[in-house]
C-alpha positions in Angstrom: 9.0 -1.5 -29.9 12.6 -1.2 -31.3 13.9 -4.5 -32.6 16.6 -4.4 -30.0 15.6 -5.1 -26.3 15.1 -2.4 -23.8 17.7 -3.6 -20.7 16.9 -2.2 -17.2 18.3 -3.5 -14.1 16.3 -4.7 -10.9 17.4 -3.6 -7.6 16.4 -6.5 -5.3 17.9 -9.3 -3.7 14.7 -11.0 -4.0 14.8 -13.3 -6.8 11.2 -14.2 -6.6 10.1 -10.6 -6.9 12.4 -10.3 -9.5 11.1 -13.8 -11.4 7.5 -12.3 -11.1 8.5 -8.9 -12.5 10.4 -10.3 -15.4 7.5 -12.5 -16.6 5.7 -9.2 -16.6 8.4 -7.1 -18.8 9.0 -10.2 -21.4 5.1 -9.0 -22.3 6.4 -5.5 -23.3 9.7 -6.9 -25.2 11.9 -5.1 -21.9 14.5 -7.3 -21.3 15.0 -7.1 -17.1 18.3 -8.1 -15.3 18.4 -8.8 -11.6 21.0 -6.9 -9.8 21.2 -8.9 -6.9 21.7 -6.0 -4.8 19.0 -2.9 -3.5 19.5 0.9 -3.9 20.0 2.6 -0.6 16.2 2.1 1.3 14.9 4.7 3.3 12.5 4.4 6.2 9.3 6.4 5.1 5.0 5.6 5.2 5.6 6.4 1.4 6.1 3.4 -1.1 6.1 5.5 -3.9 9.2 7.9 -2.1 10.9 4.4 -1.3 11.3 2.9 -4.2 12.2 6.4 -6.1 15.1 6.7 -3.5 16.1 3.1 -4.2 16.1 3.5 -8.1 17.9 6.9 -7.8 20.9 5.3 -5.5 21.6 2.5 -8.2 21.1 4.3 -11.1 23.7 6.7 -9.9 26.2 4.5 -8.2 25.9 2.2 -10.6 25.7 4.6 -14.1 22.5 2.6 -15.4 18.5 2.5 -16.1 17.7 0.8 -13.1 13.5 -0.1 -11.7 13.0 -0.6 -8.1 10.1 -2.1 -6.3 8.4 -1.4 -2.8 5.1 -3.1 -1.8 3.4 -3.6 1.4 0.4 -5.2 3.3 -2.5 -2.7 4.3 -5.0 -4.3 6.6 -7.8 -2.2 7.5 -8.6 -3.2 11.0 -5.2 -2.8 11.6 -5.0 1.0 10.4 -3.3 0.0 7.8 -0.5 -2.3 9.3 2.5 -3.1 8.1 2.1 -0.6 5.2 5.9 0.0 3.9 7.0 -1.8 7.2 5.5 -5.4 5.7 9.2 -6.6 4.3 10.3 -6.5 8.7 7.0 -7.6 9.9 7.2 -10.5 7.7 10.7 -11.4 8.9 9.7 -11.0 12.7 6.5 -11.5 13.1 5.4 -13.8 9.8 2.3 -14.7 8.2 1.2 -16.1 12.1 1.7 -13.3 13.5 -0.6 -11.1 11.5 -3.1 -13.9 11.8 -2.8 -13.8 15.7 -3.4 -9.9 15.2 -7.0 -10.6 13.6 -7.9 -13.0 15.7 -11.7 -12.5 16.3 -11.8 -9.9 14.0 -14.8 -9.9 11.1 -13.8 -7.4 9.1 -10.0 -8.4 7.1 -10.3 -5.8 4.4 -6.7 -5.5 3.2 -5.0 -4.9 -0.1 -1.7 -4.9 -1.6 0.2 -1.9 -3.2 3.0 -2.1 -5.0 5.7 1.3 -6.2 8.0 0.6 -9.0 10.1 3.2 -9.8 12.3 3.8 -13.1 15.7 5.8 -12.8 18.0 6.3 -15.3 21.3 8.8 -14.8 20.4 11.5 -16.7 16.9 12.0 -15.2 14.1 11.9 -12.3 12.6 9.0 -11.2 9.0 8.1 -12.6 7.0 6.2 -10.3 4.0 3.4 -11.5 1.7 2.4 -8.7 -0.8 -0.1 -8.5 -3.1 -1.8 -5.8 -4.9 -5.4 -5.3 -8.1 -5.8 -3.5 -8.9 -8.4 -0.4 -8.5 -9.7 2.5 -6.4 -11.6 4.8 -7.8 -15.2 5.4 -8.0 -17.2 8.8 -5.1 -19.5 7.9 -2.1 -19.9 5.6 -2.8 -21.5 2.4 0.0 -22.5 -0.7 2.9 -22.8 -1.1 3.8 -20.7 -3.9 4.9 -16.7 -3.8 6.4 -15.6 -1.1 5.7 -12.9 1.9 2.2 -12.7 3.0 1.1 -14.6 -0.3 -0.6 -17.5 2.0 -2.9 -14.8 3.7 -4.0 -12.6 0.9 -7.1 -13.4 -1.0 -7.6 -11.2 -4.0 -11.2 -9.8 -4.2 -10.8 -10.5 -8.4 -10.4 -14.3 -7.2 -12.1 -14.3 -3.8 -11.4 -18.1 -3.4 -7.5 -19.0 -3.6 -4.6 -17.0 -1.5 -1.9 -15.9 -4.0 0.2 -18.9 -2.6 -2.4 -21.5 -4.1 -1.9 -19.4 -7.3 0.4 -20.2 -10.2 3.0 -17.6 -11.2 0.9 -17.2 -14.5 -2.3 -16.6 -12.4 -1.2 -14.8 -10.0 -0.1 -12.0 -12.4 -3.2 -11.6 -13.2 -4.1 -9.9 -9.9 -0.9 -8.8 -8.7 -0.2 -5.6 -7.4 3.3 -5.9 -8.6 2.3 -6.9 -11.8 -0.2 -4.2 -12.4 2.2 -1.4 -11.8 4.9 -3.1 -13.8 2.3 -3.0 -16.6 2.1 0.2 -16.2 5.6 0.9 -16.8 6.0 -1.2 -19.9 2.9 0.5 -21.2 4.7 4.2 -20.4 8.2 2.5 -21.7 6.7 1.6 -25.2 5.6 5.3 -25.3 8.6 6.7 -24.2 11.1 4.5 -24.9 13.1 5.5 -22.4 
């Protein structure tokens, strides 16, 4: 890695996201920004087609590398719901809600997947996907994270929601984290 850090900006407004992401690039000497703002975001069942679109709209309103992030909540029982729809489901319906939907239900197979793209103005996105293992639990538990974190139990884990978990621990399963890896792995290569 060059001795000077590689600076990308973070399209999101959410600053946890962002926190978790940049804990996550300090391990690949990238030096992340947050933005503060999102890139246009489409409606689409594609998280990977998402995020590009977002990283493409700031990198060329803005005239800089930019990464942006999509992730949802797959639940098997529920076909998949929220998918790319978790971010509004959350905001309407809550962590409650999706419990209310598996009521009774003995199978809460789930996982979280997570598209971060990278967009700079001279070239095409590159997208870096990754996926966490679980299930949903039968209650809320933690406090930490933020989003569904108090209903998904990582298979890795199998005992403590991602809300119960530290920041540090939590990376250790994350979806988010896992593809962000995978982008400073592909940056060190590239230096892009």
């Amino acid at each position: 890695m060059p001795k000077d850090k590689l600076k990308i900006h973070f399209a999101t407004t959410n600053r946890s996201k962002f926190l978790e992401a940049q804990s996550v690039m300090k391990e690949y000497g990238i030096r992340l920004i947050f933005l503060g703002k999102k890139g246009l975001e489409i409606q689409s069942d594609n998280l990977e087609e998402i995020a590009k679109q977002s990283a493409i709209a700031s990198s060329t309103d803005m005239r800089i590398s930019t990464i942006a992030e999509d992730a949802g909540l797959f639940i098997d029982p529920l076909r998949g719901f929220p998918g790319p729809y978790s971010s509004f489901v959350f905001r309407t319906l809550g962590c409650d809600g999706i419990l209310k939907l598996l009521k009774g239900s003995h199978n809460r197979k789930a996982r979280f997947v997570s598209a971060v793209a990278y967009c700079d103005p001279l070239h095409l996105p590159i997208c870096f996907s990754a996926v966490s293992e679980g299930f949903v639990g039968t209650g809320t538990r933690g406090t930490s994270g933020f989003g569904f974190d108090p209903i998904f139990i990582p298979l890795e884990n199998g005992k403590k929601t991602f809300a119960e978990m530290s920041s540090i621990e939590k990376n250790r399963y994350s979806h988010r984290a896992r593809a962000f890896r995978k982008f400073g792995k592909w940056s060190i290569r590239s230096k892009p």
